[in-house]
Structure formats: C-alpha cells, structure tokens
DRENPA-3360 file (N, C-alpha, C; in nm, 2 decimals, always signed):
BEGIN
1 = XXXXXXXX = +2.63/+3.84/-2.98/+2.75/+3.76/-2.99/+2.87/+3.85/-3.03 ~ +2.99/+3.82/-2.99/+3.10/+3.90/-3.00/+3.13/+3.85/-3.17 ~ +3.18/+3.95/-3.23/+3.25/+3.91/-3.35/+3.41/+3.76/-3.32 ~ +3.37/+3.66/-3.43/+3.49/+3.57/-3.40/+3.56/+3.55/-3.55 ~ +3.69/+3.55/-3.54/+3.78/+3.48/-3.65/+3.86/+3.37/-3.60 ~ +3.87/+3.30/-3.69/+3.91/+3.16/-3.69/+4.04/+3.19/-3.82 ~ +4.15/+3.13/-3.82/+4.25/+3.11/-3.91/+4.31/+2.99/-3.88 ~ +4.26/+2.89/-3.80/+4.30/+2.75/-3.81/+4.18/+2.63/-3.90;
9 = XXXXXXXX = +4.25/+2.56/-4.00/+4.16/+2.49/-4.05/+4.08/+2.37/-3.93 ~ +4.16/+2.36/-3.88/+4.08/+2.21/-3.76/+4.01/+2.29/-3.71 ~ +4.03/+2.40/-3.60/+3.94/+2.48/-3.49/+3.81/+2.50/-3.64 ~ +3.82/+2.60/-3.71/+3.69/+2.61/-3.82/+3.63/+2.46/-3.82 ~ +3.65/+2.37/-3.88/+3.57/+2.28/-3.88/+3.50/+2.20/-3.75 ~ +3.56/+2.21/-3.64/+3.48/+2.22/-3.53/+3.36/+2.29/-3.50 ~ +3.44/+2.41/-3.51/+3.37/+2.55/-3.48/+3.20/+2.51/-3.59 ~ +3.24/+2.48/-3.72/+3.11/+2.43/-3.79/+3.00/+2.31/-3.78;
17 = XXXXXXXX = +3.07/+2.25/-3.76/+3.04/+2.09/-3.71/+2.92/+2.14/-3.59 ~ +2.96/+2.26/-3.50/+2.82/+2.30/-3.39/+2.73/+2.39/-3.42 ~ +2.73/+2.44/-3.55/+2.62/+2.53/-3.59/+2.54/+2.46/-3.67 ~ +2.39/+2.49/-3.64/+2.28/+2.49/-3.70/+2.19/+2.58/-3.72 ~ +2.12/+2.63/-3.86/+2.03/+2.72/-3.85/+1.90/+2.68/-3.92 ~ +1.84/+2.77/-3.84/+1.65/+2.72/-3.85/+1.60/+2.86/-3.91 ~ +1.47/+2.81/-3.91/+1.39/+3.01/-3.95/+1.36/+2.99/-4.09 ~ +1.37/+3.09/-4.15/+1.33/+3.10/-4.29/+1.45/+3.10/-4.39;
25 = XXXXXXXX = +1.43/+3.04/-4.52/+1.55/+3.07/-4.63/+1.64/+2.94/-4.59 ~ +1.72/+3.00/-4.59/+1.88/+2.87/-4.56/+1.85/+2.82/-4.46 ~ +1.85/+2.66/-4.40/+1.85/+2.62/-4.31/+1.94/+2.49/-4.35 ~ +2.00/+2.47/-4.20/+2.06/+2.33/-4.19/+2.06/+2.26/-4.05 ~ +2.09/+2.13/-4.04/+2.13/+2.10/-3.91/+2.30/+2.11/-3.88 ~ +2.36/+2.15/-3.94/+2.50/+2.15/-3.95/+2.57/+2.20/-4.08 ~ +2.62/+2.34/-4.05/+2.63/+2.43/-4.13/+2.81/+2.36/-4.21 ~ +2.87/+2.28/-4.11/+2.99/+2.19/-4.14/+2.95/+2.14/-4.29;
33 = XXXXXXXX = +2.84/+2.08/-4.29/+2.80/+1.99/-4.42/+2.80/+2.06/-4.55 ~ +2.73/+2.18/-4.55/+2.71/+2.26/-4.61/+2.84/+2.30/-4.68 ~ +2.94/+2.36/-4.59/+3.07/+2.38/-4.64/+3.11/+2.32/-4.72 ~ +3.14/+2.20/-4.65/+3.19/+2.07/-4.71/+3.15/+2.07/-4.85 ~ +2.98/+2.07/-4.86/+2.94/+2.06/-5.02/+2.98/+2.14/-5.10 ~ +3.03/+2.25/-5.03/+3.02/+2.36/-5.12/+3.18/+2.36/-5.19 ~ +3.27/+2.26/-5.17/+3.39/+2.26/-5.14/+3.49/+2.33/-5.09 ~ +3.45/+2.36/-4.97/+3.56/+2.38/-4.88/+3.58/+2.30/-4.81;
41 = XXXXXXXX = +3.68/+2.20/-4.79/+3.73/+2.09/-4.73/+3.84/+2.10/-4.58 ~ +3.93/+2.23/-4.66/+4.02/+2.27/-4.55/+4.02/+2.42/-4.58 ~ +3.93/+2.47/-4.51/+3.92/+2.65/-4.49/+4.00/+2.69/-4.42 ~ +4.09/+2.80/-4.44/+4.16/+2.87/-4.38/+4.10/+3.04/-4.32 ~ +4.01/+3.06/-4.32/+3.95/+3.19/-4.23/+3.82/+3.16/-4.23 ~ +3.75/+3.21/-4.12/+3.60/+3.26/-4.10/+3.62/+3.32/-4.02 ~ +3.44/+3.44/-4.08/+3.45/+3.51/-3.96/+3.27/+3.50/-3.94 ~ +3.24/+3.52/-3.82/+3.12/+3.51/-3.77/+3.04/+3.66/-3.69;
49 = XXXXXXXX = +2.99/+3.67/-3.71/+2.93/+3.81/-3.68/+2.77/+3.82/-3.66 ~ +2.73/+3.94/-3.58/+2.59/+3.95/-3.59/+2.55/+3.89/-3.48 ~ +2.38/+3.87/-3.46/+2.31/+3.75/-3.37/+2.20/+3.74/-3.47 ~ +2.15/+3.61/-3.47/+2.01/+3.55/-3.53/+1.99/+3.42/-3.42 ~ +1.85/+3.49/-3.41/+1.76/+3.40/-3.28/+1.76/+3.26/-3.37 ~ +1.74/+3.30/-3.47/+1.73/+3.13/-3.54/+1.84/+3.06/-3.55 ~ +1.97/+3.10/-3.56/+2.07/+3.00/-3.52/+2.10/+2.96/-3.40 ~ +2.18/+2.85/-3.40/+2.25/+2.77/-3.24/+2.36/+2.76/-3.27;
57 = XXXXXXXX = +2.45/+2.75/-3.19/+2.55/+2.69/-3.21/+2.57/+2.60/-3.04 ~ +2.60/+2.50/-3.05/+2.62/+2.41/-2.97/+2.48/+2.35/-2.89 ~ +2.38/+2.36/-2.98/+2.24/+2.33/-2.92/+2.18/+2.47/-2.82 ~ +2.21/+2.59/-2.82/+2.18/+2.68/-2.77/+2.13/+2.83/-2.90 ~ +2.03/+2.87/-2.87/+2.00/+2.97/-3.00/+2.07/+3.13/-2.96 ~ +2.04/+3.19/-3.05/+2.12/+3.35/-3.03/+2.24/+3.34/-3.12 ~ +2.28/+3.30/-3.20/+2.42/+3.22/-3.21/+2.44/+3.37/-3.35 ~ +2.60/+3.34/-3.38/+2.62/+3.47/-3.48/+2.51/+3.43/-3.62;
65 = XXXXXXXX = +2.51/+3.53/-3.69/+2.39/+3.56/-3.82/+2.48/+3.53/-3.93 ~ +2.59/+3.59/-3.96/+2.71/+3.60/-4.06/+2.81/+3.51/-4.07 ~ +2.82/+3.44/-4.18/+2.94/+3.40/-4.17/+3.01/+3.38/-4.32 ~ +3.13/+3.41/-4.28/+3.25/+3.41/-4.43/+3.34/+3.27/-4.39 ~ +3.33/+3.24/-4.51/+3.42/+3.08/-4.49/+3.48/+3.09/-4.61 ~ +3.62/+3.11/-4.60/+3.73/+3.11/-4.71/+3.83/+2.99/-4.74 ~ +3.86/+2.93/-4.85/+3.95/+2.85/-4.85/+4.03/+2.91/-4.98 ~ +4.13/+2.94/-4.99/+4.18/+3.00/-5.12/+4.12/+3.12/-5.14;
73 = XXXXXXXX = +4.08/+3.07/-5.27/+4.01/+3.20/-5.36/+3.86/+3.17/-5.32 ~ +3.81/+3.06/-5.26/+3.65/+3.03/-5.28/+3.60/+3.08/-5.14 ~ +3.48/+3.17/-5.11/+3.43/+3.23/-5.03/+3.27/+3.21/-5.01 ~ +3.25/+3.12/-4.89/+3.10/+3.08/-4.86/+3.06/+3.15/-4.79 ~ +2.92/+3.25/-4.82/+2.91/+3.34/-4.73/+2.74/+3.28/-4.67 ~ +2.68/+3.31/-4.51/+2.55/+3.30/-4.51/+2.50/+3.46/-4.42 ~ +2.42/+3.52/-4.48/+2.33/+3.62/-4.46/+2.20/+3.59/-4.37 ~ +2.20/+3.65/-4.23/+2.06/+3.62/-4.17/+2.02/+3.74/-4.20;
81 = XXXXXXXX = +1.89/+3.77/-4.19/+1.80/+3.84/-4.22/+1.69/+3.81/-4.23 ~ +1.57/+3.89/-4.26/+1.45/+3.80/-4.27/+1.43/+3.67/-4.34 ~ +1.51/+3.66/-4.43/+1.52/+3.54/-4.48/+1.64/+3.49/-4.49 ~ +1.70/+3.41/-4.47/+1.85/+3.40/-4.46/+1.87/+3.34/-4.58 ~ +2.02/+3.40/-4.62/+2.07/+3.32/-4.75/+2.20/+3.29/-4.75 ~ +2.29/+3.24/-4.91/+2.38/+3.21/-4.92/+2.41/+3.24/-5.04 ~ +2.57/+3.26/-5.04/+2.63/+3.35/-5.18/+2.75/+3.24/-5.19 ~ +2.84/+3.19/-5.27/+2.91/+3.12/-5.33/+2.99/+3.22/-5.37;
89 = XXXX = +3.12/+3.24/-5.37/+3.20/+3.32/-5.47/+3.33/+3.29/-5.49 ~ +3.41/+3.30/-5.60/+3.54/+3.31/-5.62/+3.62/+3.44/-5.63 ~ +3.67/+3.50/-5.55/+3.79/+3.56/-5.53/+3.89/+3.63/-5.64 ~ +3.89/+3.72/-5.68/+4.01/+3.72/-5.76/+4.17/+3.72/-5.73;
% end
C-alpha cells in the first residue's frame, strides 16, 4: 500500500469507518470506533503506512499496518507487527 495522508476531518472519519483489523494484539471491526473512544472526535491528520495481511480496509485485506491519528495535541497511534498494538499520547 502506498503511503496516505489525510488533513480533512470528514475524508478521515470515512477513511476510518472502512478499516478493520484482525490477527493478533489490537483488533477491531472498525478502527473509526476506536478513535472515537479514544477521543478523537474531529481529527485533523492521519497518516497510514506499511501493509498488514491482517488488516482490510473496505472488506478487502493487505490494507496499511500504521496509523497516526492526530487531533490537537492528542495522537492515536496503531503498530502492526507480530502482534499489533496501540500507543495513546499527548503532544507537547
């Protein structure tokens, strides 16, 4: 998958709304949700990167591995790798 950035809050939350990840570690059916909880409501950047066979995006797998989801100062990050994860952070 080609590297993608997003700097519109509506396109991002679409763009989320079609990812799902499976496999080991972090999984969801909709990585949108996740955001959401994590309070990002209206994100202004992501960027997506990588491939992991265990993600989809739009019901298709291969989908990016990486992703940074920024709203302000707050930054949701998920890590594919053998076990995929997730980092929470605030920004200085």
């Amino acid at each position: 998958m080609e590297p993608l950035v997003l700097t519109n809050s509506e396109e991002i939350l679409k763009f989320l709304a079609e990812v799902s990840l499976h496999g080991r570690g972090f999984i969801t059916e909709c990585l949108l949700a996740e955001v959401l909880d994590a309070g990002l409501s209206e994100p202004d950047y992501l960027n997506a990167s990588g491939v992991d066979p265990d993600a989809h995006y739009k019901g298709a797998p291969n989908a990016w591995g990486n992703y940074h989801i920024r709203q302000s100062k707050k930054v949701f990050m998920v890590y594919s790798g053998a076990i995929r994860r997730t980092h929470i952070a605030d920004t200085p």
